[in-house]
N, C-alpha and C positions, 0 to 999 in steps of 0.2 A: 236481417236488420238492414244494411245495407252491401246488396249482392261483391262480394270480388274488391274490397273494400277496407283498406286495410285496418281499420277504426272497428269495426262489424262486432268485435267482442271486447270484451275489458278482459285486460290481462290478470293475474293471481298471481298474487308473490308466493315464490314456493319457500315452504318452513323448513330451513336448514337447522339441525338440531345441533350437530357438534361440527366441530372446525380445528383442523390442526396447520403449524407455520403461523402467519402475521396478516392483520389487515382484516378476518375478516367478522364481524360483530353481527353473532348467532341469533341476539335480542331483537336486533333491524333487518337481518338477513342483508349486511349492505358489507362489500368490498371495499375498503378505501384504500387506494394506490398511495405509496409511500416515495416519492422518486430518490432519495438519497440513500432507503433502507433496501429499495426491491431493484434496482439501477434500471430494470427494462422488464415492460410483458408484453409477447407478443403474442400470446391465444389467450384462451377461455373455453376449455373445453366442459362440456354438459353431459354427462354417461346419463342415459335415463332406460327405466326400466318400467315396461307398461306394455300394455295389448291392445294399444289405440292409435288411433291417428291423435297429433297434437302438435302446438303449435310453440316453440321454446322460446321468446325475446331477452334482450339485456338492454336494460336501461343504463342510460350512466349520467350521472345529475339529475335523474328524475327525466328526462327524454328518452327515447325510444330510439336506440342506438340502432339495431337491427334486430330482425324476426323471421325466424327457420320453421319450415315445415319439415317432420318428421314422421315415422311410425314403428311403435313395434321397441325393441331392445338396439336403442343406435346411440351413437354420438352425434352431439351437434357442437360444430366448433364455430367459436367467433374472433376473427383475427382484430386485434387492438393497438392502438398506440395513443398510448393515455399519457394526459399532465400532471404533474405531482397533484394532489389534492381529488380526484376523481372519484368519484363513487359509481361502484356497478351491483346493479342487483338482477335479479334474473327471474322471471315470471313465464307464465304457459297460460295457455289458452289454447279449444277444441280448433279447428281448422276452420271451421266456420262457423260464422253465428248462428243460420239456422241449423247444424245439423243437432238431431235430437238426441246422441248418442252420448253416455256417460264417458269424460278424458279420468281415467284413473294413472295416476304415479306410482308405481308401487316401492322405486327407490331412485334415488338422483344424487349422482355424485357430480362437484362443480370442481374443477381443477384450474386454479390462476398460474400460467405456466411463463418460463422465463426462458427460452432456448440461448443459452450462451455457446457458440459456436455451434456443434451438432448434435450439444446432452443438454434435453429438457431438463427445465428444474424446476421444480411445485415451490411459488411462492406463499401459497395457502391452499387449501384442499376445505371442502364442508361438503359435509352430507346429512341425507335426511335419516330417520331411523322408523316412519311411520306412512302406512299410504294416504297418499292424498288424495282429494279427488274434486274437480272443475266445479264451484259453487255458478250455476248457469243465470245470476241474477244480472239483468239490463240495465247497465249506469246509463243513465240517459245520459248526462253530462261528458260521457265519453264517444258518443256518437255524434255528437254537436263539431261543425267545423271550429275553430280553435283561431284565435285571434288575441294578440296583447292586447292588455287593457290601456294602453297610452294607444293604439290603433283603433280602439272602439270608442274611447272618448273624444278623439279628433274627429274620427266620423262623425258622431253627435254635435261635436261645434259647428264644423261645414256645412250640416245637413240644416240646422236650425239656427244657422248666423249668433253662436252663443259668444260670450265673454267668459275668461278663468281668471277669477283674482283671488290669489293667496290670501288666505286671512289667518291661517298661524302654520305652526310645523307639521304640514302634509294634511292642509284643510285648505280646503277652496271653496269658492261662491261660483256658482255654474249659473247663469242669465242670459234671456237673448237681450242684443245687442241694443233694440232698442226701449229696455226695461233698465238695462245698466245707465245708455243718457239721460233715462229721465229720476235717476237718485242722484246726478251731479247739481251743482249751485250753479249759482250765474255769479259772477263777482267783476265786478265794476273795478276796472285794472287804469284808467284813462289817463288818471294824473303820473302814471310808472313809467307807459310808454312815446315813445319817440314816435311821433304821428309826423316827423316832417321827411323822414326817411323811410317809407315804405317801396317793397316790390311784388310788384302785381301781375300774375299770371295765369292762365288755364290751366287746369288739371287734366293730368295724361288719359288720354278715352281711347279703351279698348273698343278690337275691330269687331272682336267675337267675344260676345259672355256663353258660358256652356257649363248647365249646371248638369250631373249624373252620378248616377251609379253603376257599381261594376258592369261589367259587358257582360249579365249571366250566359249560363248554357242549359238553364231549364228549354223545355220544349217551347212552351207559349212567349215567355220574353226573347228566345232567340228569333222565334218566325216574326213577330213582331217586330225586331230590330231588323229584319233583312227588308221585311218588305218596307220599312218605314225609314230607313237610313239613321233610327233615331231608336234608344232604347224606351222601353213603356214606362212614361214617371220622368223622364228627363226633361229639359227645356235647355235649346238653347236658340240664340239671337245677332245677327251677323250688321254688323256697320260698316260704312265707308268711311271709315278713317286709319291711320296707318301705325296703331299702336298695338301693344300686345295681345294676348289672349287670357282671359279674366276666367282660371279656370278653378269649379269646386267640382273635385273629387269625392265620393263618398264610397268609405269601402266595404261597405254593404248587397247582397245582393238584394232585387226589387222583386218579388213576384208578382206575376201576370195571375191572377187569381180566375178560378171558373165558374160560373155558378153550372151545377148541373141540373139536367135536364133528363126528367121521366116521360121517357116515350110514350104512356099513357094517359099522364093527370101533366102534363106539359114541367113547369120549375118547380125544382125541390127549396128548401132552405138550407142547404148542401154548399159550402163553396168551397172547393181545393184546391190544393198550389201540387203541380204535380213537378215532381223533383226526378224527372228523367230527360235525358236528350232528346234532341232530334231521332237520333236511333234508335230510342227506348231503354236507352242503358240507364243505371242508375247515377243521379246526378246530388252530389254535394252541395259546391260552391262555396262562396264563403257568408260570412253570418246573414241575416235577414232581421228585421223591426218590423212589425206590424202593430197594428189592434186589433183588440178582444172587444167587442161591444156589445157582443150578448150572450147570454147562453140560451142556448135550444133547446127543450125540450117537448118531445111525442109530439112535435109537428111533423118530421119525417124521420126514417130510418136506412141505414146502411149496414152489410154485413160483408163479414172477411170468414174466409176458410183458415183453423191455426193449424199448426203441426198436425195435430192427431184426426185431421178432417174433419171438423166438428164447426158447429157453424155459430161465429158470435154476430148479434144483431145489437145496436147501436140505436138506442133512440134519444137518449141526451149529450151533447156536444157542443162546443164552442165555436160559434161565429169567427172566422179568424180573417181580415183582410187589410187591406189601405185607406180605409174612411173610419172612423171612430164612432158611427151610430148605425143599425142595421132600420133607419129609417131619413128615408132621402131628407124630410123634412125637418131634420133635428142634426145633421152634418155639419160642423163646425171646424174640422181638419182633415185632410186627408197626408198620405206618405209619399205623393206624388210631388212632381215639382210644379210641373205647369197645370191647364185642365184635362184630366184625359177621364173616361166612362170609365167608370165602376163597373164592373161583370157582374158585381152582385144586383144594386139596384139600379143600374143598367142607363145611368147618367151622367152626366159631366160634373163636376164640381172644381168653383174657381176659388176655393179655400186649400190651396197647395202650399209647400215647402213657401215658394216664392212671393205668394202675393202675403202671405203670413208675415214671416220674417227677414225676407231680403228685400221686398218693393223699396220700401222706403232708402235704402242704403242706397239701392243699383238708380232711383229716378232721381234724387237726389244730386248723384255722378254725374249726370246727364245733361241735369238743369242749365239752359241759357245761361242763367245768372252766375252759376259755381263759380267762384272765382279761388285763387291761392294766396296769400297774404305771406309775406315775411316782414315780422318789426321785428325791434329789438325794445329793449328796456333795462331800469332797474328796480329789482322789485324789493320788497324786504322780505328778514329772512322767517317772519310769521306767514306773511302770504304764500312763499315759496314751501313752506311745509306742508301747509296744506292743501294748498292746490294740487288735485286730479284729474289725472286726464281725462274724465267726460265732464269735468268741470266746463261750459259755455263763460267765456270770456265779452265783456262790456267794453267795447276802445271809440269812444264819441257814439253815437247813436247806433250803432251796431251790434248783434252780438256775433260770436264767432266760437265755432269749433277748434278744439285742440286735434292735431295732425302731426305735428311733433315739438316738442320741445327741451331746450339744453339751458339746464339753468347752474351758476355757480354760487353754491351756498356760501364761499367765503367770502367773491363780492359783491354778491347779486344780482351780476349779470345775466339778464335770459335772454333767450333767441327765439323764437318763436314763430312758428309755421301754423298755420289758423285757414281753417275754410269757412269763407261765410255763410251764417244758417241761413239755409233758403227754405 
């Protein structure tokens, strides 16, 4: 699956049947640490009995505490220092993912051990009473890099300039940003504010904008980053002015995609992302977004050699790349930022991350005219309820963006910082 790898297999909870001492629940197979009842444990020893190689882990909370390789009739110990409330369970798996060999358990005893000076003492003991043996099924979802979901949805915001507004208890409206200004109102505020006290200033302009994604280590996006100083799908744009740097991170990696090529009949409809180094080693990294835009079928074929040397041939597959149509002429998005050639149909396209969903934002910034506005006012306290911030503001012939505002509902004072729509 993936070679030397620590992911390569999904683990198996091994089925403890009976359980003597405290803590530990036969039903879930799950230890839970008691700190006031158990005072201290410092191992966890695993007696297993088998004629295989295998591989012993303990979880604790549901993560992947540590994982021992073993074989044969051994002990595997695992030294702990857990917080009151902990949960440890304890799962196996064969040494490797490809090896084709059956892992049989034939008995497993788990010892939660408390050493108080120099006499161990079994806080809980469980064992099995039946052989078990490695069910060799491929959770995809466990080979997948692994990423919070408040990490993958902030990517998506940065990546597509999005807006999150709560709209009840753990529900959100997800929008790019310029789909959220235009459901705001315009409201005519002129008679509220103090037009005789205004202050007027430029908005702060970054030196450098630089938009990207992770710095992969696949093969094609790294040689591509070396020779380019610049990763494939990135954009970034350097000024001469002396303020900060404008930058969007996305934590995604990018693949440099291939289309391959039949040394006989010239391009296949083949395109892969090859997930190895520069050295050839096998590469993870962390998640990837693409598009699916078509699927293939008996236009070309590919085959692999599986375990048993037996030969699988492929002739239906999925399109998988950074453009959303696998015809140049129908391309409406691509997963890049700036323009870069598609490997597939082997051209530019200037419908990227940027010109999509940040032009308007970043030329906007930029514009001669942008100017800052601070009034103040007094507004009432109907207006002040329902005004939102994409709400555009009316002050004499003008209208004006909201940029921040501090308003007090009990006397209706507001403050208000306003960029003018240009």
């Amino acid at each position: 699956m993936f070679k030397d790898q620590p992911n390569g297999s999904t683990d198996e909870v091994i089925d403890f049947t009976s359980a003597t001492g405290s803590g530990f629940n036969t039903s879930t197979d799950i230890f839970t640490f008691n700190e006031s009842s158990m005072a201290d444990m410092d191992y966890i020893d695993v007696a297993v009995t088998s004629a295989d190689d295998y591989a012993i882990s303990l979880y604790v909370n549901g993560e992947l505490y540590a994982k021992k390789e073993d074989s044969g009739n051994a002990t595997v110990r695992f030294i702990t220092n857990p917080t009151d409330g902990d949960e440890f369970q304890i799962k196996f798996s064969p040494i490797a993912a490809w090896d084709a060999s059956v892992v049989t358990l034939t008995a497993v005893t788990a010892s939660f051990v408390v050493t108080p000076l120099t006499t161990p003492v079994n806080i809980a003991t469980a064992s099995t009473s039946a052989t078990q043996t490695y069910t060799a099924d491929v959770v995809i979802s466990d080979q997948m890099p692994e990423q919070k979901i408040s990490d993958f949805i902030g990517s998506l915001v940065r990546a597509f300039n999005l807006v999150i507004v709560p709209t009840g208890n753990g529900k959100y409206d997800i929008e790019p940003l310029d789909d959220w200004y235009a459901e705001g109102s315009t409201r005519e505020v002129t008679e509220y504010i103090d037009t005789e006290e205004i202050t007027i200033g430029k908005p702060s302009l970054y030196r450098r904008i630089n938009f990207g994604y992770n710095e992969t280590g696949a093969i094609l996006g790294e040689q591509y980053r070396l020779q380019n100083d610049i990763g494939y799908g990135d954009l970034r744009a350097d000024f001469a002015f002396d303020g900060e740097e404008f930058e969007v991170e996305v934590g995604f990696d990018h693949m440099l995609f291939e289309r391959l090529d039949d040394l006989n009949n010239g391009l296949t409809t083949i395109n892969v992302g090859k997930s190895i180094t520069r050295e050839l080693e096998p590469y993870i990294g962390s998640p990837l977004i693409f598009y699916v835009p078509a699927a293939l079928r008996g236009t070309d074929a590919f085959s692999y050699i599986d375990m048993n040397d037996s030969e699988n041939r492929k002739t239906d597959f999925w399109l998988v790349g950074n453009v959303n149509s696998d015809d140049s002429a129908t391309v409406t998005k691509t997963l890049n930022f700036g323009t870069e050639v598609d490997p597939y149909l082997l051209q530019g396209f200037a419908t990227g991350l940027y010109n999509t969903y940040w032009k308007d934002y970043i030329t906007d910034l930029y514009d001669r005219k942008r100017r800052v506005f601070q009034y103040s006012g007094q507004l009432p306290l109907g207006l002040m309820l329902a005004l939102k911030i994409n709400d555009k503001l009316t002050i004499g012939e003008r209208n004006y963006i909201i940029n921040q505002m501090k308003l007090n509902l009990t006397t209706g004072e507001a403050q208000l910082e306003l960029l003018n729509d240009v």
